[in-house]
C-alpha positions as CSV (number, residue, x, y, z in Angstrom):
1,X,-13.9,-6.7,-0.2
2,X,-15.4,-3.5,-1.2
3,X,-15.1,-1.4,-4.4
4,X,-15.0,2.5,-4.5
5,X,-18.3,3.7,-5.1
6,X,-17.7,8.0,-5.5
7,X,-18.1,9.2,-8.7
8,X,-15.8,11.8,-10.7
9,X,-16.9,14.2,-12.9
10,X,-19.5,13.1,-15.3
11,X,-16.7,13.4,-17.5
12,X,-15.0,10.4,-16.0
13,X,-18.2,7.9,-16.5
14,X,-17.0,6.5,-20.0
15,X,-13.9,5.1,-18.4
16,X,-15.6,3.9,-15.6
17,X,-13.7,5.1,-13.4
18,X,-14.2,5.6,-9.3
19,X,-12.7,7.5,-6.8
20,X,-10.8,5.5,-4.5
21,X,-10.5,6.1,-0.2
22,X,-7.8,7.9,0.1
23,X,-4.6,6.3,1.8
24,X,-4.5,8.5,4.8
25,X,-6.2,11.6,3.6
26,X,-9.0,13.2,3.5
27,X,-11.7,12.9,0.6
28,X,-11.6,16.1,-1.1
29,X,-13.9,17.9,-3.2
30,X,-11.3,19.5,-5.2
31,X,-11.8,19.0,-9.3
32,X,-9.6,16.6,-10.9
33,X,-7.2,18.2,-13.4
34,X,-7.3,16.6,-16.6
35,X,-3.7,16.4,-16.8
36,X,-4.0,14.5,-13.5
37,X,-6.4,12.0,-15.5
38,X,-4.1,12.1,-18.6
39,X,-0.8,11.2,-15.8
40,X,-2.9,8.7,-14.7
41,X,-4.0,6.8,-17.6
42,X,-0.7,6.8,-18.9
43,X,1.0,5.4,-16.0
44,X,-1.9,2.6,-15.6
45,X,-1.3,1.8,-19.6
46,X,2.7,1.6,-18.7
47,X,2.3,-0.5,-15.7
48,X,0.2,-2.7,-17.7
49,X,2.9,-2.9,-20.2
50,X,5.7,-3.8,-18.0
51,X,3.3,-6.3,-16.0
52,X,2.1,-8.1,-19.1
53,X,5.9,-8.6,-20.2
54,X,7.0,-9.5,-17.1
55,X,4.4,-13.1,-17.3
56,X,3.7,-12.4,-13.6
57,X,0.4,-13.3,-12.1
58,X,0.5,-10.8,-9.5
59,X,3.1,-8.1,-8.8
60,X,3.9,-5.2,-5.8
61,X,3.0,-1.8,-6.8
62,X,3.9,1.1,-4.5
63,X,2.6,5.2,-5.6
64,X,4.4,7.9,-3.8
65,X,0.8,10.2,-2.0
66,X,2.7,12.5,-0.1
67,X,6.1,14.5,0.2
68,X,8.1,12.1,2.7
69,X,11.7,13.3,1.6
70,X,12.3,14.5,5.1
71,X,12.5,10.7,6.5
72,X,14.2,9.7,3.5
73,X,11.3,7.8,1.7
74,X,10.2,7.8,-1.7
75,X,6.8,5.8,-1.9
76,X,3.8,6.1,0.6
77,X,1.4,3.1,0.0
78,X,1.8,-0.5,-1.6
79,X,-1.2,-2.6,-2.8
80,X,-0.7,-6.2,-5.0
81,X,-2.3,-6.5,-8.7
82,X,-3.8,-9.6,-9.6
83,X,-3.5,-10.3,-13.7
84,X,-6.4,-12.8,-12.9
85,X,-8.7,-11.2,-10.5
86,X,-12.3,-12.3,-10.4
87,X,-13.1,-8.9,-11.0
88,X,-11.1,-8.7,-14.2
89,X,-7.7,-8.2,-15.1
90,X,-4.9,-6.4,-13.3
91,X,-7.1,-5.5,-10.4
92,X,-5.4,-4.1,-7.0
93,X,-6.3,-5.3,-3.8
94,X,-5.4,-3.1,-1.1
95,X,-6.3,-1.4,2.1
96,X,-7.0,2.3,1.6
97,X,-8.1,4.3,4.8
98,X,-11.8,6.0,4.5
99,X,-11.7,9.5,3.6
100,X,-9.4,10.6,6.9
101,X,-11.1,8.6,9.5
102,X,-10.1,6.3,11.7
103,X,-11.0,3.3,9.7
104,X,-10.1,1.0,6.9
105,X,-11.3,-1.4,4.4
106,X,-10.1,-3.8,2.0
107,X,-10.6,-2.7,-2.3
108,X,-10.5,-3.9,-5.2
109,X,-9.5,-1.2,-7.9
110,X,-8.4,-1.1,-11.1
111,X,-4.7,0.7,-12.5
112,X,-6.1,4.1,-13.2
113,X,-7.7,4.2,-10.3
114,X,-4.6,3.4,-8.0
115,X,-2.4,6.9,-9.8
116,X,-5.8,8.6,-9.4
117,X,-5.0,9.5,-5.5
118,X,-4.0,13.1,-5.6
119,X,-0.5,11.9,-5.9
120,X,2.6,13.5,-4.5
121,X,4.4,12.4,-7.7
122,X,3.4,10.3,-10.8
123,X,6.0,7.2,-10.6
124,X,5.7,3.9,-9.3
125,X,7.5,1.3,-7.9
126,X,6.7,-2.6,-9.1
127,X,7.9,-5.5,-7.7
128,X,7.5,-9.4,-9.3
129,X,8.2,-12.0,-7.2
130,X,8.9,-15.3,-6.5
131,X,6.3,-17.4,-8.7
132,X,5.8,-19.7,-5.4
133,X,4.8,-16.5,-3.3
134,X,2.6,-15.2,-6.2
135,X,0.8,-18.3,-6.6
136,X,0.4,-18.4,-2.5
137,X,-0.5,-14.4,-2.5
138,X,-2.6,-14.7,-5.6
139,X,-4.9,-17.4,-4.0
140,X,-5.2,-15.6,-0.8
141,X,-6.0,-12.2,-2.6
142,X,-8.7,-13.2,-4.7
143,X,-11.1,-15.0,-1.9
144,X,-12.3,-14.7,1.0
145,X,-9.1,-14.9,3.1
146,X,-7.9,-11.8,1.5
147,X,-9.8,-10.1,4.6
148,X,-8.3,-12.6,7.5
149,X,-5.9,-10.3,8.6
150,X,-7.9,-6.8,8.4
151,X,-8.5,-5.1,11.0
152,X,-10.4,-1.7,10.4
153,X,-9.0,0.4,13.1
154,X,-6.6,2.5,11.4
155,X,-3.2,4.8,12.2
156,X,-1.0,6.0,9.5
157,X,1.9,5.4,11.8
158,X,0.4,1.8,13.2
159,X,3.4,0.1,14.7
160,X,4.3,-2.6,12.9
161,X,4.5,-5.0,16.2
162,X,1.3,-4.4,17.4
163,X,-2.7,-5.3,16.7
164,X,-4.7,-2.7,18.1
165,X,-4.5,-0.6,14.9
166,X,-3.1,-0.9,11.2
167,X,-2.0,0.8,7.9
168,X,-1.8,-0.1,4.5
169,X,1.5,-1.0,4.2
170,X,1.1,-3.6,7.5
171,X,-2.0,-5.1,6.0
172,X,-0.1,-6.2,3.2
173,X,3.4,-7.1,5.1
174,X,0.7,-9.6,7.2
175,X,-0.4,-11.0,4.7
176,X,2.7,-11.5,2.6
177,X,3.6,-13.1,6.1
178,X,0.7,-15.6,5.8
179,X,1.4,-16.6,1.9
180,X,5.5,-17.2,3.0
181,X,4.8,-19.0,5.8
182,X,3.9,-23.1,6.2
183,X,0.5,-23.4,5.1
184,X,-2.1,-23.2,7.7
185,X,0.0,-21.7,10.0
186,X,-0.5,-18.2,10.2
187,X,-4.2,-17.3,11.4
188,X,-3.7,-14.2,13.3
189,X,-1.8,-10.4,13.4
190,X,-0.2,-11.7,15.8
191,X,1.5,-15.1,14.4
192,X,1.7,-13.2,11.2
193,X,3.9,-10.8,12.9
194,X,6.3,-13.4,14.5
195,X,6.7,-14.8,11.8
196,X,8.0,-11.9,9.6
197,X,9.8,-10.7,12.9
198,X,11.8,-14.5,13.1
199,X,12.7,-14.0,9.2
200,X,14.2,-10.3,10.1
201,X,12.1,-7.8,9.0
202,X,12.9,-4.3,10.6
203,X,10.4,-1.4,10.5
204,X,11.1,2.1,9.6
205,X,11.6,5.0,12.2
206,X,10.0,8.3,11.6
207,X,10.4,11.7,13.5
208,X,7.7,13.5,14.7
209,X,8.3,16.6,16.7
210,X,6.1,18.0,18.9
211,X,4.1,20.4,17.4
212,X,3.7,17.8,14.7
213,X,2.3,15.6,16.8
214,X,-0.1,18.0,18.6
215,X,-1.5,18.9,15.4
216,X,-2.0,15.2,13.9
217,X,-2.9,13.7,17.6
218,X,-6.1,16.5,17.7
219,X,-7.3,17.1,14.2
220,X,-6.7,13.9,12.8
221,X,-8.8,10.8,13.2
222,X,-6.4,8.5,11.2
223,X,-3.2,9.3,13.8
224,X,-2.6,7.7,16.5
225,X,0.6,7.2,19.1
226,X,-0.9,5.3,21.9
227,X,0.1,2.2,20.1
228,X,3.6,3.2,20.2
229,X,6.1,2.5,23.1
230,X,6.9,5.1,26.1
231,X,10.5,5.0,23.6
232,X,9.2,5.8,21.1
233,X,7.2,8.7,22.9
234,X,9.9,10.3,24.6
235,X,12.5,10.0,21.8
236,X,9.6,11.5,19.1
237,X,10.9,8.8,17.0
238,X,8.0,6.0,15.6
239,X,8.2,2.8,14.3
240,X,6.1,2.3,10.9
241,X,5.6,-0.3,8.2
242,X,6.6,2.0,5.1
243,X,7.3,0.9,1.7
244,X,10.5,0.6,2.4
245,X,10.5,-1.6,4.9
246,X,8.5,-3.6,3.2
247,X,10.8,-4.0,-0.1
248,X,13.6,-4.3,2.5
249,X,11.9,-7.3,3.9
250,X,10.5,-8.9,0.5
251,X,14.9,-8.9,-0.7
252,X,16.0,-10.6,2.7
253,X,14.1,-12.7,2.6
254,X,15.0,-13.6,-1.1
255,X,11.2,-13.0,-2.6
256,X,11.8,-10.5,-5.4
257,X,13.1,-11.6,-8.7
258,X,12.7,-8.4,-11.1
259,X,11.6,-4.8,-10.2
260,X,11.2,-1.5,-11.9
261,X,10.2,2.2,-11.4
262,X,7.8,3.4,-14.0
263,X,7.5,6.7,-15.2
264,X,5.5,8.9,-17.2
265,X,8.6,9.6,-19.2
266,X,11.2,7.0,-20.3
267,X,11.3,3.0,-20.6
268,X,11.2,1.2,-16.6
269,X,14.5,1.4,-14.6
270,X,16.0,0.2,-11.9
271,X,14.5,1.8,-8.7
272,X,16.9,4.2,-6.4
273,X,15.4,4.5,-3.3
274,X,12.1,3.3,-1.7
């Protein structure tokens, strides 16, 4: 596993704080605002809260990146937080795509690093579960196996039922699919997406016209179709692992016990939408 190594501002240095790849964008050289740092610390201090008085050894956490109101979604990018990661406490591990390329790789980041991703909005989404799949995820996550299921050729819109590439969201849904099923069974993408197929998980569908897709196919390195069904193609409509999809999954399948939006403002709620 890797850890960001780009600096902030020298300002930054006395938290220790890194800039993370960005989930699907590009890495810009845009100051951070200090009010973006203050959102951020606040929201890693209140997801620390609610995590530490929840008693869970790992937990869900999804960030909304990006606008995605027009396909009805909330969050953009789930990664799991480990209370006892090797490299310390409440430590993400997550794939995060490389600065708008067409690669990935796996991180391990701390909380104010993960709401420190030029964020759409500051609220996220937490979800605990079972104490049999965090024991299971947690042992996975914090060795060596937490990489079995990469694979660094990435497409924000990777279909969900295919290998040849992967987002952020599928990585994780894989190996969630690995921790549920019987151990030793699950080696590869592709048993891991059987398996999570056989127990019902459905993907998300997302339009994108075609002047959309002209413009992502030919300036973006991180967008791909041509893992996508002639369907899919003709009907502009693409399957995707989203967060939602994801949550959706985790409660059929019973795997969830407690979950909560946090906020900057107010104590955690019940989350309204994914």
């Amino acid at each position: 596993m890797q850890i960001g190594k780009i600096a902030f501002a020298a300002a930054l240095l006395w938290a220790g704080v890194q800039v993370p790849a960005l989930a699907g964008g590009g890495c810009s050289q845009r100051a951070i605002q200090p009010v973006e740092i203050r959102n951020a610390f606040n929201m890693a201090a209140k997801t620390r809260d609610y995590l530490e008085q929840s008693g869970a050894k790992l937990a869900l956490v999804a960030r909304a990146g990006a606008d995605l109101s027009e396909h009805g979604l909330r969050y953009t990018h789930m990664g799991a937080v480990l209370r006892d990661h090797p490299a310390g406490r409440w430590m993400f591990v997550h794939l995060l795509n490389e600065c708008g390329a067409d690669t990935s790789g796996i991180y391990d980041e701390g909380l104010v690093n993960f709401y420190l991703d030029d964020l759409f909005a500051f609220d996220g989404v937490v979800l605990i579960p079972t104490p049999e799949l965090q024991d299971r995820l947690s042992a996975i996550l914090a060795g060596p196996r937490a990489t079995q299921l990469h694979h660094p050729l990435y497409s924000m819109i990777a279909r969900p039922t295919a290998t040849k590439y992967q987002n952020s969201n599928q990585w994780l849904l894989e190996t969630i699919a690995m921790a549920q099923a019987p151990e030793g069974s699950v080696h590869t993408r592709e048993q891991a997406q059987q398996y999570y197929a056989s127990r019902g998980y459905k993907a998300d569908t997302v339009r994108i016209g075609d002047f959309q897709r002209f413009g992502a196919g030919f300036t973006r390195a991180n967008v791909r179709f041509d893992d996508h069904s002639s369907e899919e193609s003709g009907t502009r409509r693409y399957e995707v692992a989203s967060v939602r999809s994801l949550a959706r999954y985790l409660e059929t399948t019973q795997a969830i016990i407690a979950k909560a939006v946090i906020t900057l403002d107010g104590p955690p709620r019940e989350p309204l939408k994914y």
